[in-house]
N, C-alpha and C positions, 0 to 999 in steps of 0.2 A: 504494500500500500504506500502511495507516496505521499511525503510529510508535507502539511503546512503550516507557516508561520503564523502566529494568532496573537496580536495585543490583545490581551486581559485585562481588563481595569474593572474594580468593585467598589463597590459605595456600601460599607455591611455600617446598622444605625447602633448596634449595639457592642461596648467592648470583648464581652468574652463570645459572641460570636465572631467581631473581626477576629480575635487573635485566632479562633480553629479554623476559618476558612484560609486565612494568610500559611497555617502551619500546614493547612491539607495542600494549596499550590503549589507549594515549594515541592512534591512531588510531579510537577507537571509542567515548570518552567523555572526561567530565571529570575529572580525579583528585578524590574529597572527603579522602582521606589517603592514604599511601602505597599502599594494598594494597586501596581500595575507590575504584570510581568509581561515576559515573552516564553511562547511555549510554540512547541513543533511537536505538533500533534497528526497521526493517520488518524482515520477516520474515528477507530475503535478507541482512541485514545482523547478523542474529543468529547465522546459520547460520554466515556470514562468520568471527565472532566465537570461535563455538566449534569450526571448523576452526582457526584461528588457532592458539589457545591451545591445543587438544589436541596440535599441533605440537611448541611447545613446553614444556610441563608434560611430568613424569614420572607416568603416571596411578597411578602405585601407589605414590608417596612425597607426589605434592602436589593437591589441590582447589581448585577454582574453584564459587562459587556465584552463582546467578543470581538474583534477586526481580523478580516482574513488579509493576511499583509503579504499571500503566495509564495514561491516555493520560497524555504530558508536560505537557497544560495542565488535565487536571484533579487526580486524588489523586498524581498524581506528583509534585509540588507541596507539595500540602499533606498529606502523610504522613510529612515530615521535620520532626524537631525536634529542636534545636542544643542541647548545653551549654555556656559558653565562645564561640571563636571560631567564629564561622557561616561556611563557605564559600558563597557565591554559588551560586544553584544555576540551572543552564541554564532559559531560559526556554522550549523546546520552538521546533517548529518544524523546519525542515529542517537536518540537518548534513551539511557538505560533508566528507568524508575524502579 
């Protein structure tokens, strides 16, 4: 299956809900700041993702949003631009959870 790239970004209204949705992510991509990652997900691992989280979110107090930002080695890449500190951004390819 081949991978796409996905900005994550969440809005969770409650603290010890954000902190287990932020702790369950980190299985599924890179933190770029507290509350946004990047993740390279196949399909089954997308799905993975938004079981996960719908788990834990409250769907009528908090959102999760997804961007398909396409493959990891190409505009996935290069459709990010930094002000400030740049975090490193995944070079694509297979991730192991």
């Amino acid at each position: 299956m081949a991978r796409r790239r996905y900005l994550v970004a969440y809005d969770i209204r409650e603290p010890k809900r954000l902190r287990n949705v932020h702790s369950a992510m980190k299985a599924f991509g890179y933190p770029l700041q507290y509350s946004v990652f990047v993740c390279d997900l196949d399909s089954m691992e997308k799905i993975s993702l938004r079981e996960a989280m719908g788990m834990r979110m409250n769907q009528r107090e908090d959102s999760l949003l997804l961007v398909d930002l396409g493959e990891p080695a190409a505009r996935g890449t290069d459709c990010f631009e930094f002000m400030g500190v740049a975090p490193e951004l995944p070079r694509g390819g297979p991730t192991i959870v």
